[in-house]
C-alpha positions in Angstrom: 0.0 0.0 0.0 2.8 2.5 0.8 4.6 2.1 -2.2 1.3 2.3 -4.1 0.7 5.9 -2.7 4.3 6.9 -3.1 3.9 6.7 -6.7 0.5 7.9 -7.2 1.9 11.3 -4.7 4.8 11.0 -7.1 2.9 10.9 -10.2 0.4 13.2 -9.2 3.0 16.3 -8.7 3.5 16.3 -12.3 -0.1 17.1 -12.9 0.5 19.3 -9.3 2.9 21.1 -10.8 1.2 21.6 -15.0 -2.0 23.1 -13.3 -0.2 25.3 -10.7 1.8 26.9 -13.5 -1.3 27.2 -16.0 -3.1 29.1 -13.2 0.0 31.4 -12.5 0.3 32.3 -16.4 -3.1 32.3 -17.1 -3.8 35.1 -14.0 -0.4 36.6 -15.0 -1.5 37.4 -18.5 -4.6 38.3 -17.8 -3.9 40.6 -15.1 -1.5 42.6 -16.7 -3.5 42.9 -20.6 -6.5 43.5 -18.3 -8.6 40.6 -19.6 -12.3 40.0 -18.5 -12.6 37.1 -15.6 -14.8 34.2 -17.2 -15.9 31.0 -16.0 -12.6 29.0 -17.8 -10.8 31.0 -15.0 -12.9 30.1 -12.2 -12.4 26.7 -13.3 -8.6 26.4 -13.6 -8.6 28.1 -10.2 -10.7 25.2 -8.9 -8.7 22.8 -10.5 -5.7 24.2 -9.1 -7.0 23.8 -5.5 -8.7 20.5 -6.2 -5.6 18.8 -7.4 -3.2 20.4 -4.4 -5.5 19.5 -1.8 -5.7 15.3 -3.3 -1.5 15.6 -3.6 -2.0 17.3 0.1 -4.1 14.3 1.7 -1.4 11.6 -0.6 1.2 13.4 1.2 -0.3 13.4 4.4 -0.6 9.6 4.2 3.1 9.2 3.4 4.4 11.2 6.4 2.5 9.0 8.5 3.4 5.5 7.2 6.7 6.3 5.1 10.3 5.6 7.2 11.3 8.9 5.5 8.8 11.0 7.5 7.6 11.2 11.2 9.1 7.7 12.1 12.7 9.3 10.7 12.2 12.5 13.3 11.1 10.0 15.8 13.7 7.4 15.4 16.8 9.7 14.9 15.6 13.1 16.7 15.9 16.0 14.7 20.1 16.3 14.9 20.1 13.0 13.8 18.7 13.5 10.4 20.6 13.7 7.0 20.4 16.9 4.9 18.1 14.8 2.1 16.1 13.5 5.4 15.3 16.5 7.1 14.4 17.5 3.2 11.9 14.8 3.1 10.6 14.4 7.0 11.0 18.3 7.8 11.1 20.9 4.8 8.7 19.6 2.1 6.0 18.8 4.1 6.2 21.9 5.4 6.3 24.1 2.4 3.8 21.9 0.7 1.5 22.8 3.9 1.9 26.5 3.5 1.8 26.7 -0.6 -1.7 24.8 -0.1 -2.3 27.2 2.1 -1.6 30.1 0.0 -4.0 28.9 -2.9 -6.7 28.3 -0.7 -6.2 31.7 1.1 -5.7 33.1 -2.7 -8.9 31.1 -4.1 -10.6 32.3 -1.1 -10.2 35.9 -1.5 -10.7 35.5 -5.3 -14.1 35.0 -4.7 -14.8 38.0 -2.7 -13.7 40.3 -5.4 -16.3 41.6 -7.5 -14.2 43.2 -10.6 -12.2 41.1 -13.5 -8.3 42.9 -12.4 -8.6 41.8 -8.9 -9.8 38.7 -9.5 -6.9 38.0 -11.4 -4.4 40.0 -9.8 -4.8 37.9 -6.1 -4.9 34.7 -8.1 -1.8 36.0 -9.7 -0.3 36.7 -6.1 -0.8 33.9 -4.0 -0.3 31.0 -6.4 2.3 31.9 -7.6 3.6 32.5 -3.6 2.7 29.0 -3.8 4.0 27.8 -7.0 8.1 29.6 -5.8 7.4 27.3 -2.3 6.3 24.2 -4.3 9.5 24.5 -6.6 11.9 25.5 -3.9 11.3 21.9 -2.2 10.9 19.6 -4.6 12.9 16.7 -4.0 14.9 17.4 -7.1 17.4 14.6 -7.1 15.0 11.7 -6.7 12.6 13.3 -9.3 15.3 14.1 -12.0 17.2 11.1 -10.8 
């Protein structure tokens, strides 16, 4: 089962990672050429915090049940921990926790807004506060590896 979910959280950043940076450019672009806010955007919005929120709950799972995660903290103490193991057990959990929480925050406050440019413009901002976290902590050895 846990190597099941490894993949499948694995996997799943890919499409994590395609929909996060479609929503940044497509808020980006309109923002700044001061395009109309339509339904397609709502969507990929949604999308966007759909999708984080599954790889969220996937990566929640691991952290309990994976020898990389809380059983490495508990086992080994936080001195005890490799740079690559404090990577996976400490520092991407963490930053995925707070990008999710910058798109919810960001699709939350989308919603309030009652004109196109703001709309946009705090989509633009906090996903893409989100998307720099996400890309910051990628395990990029194991993925490019």
């Amino acid at each position: 089962m846990y190597s099941i979910v490894k993949n499948l959280h694995s996997y799943w950043a890919y499409l994590v990672l395609l929909v996060l940076i479609l929503a940044v450019v497509n808020s980006l672009y309109k923002t700044f050429s001061n395009k109309e806010y339509t339904p397609k955007d709502f969507r990929i919005a949604l999308f966007t915090l759909i999708v984080t929120h599954i790889q969220l709950l996937m990566g929640l799972v691991l952290y309990f049940t994976s020898p990389n995660g809380f059983h490495s903290i508990k086992a080994n103490g936080m001195g005890g921990l490799s740079p690559f193991a404090r990577l996976l057990a400490v520092e991407h959990p963490f930053m995925g926790i707070l990008a999710i929480t910058f798109i919810t925050i960001g699709y939350s406050k989308h919603k309030k807004k009652l004109t196109s440019k703001p709309k946009h413009k705090t989509i633009a901002i906090f996903y893409t506060i989100a998307l720099l976290l996400v890309l910051t902590r990628i395990p990029w050895s194991v993925w490019l590896g």
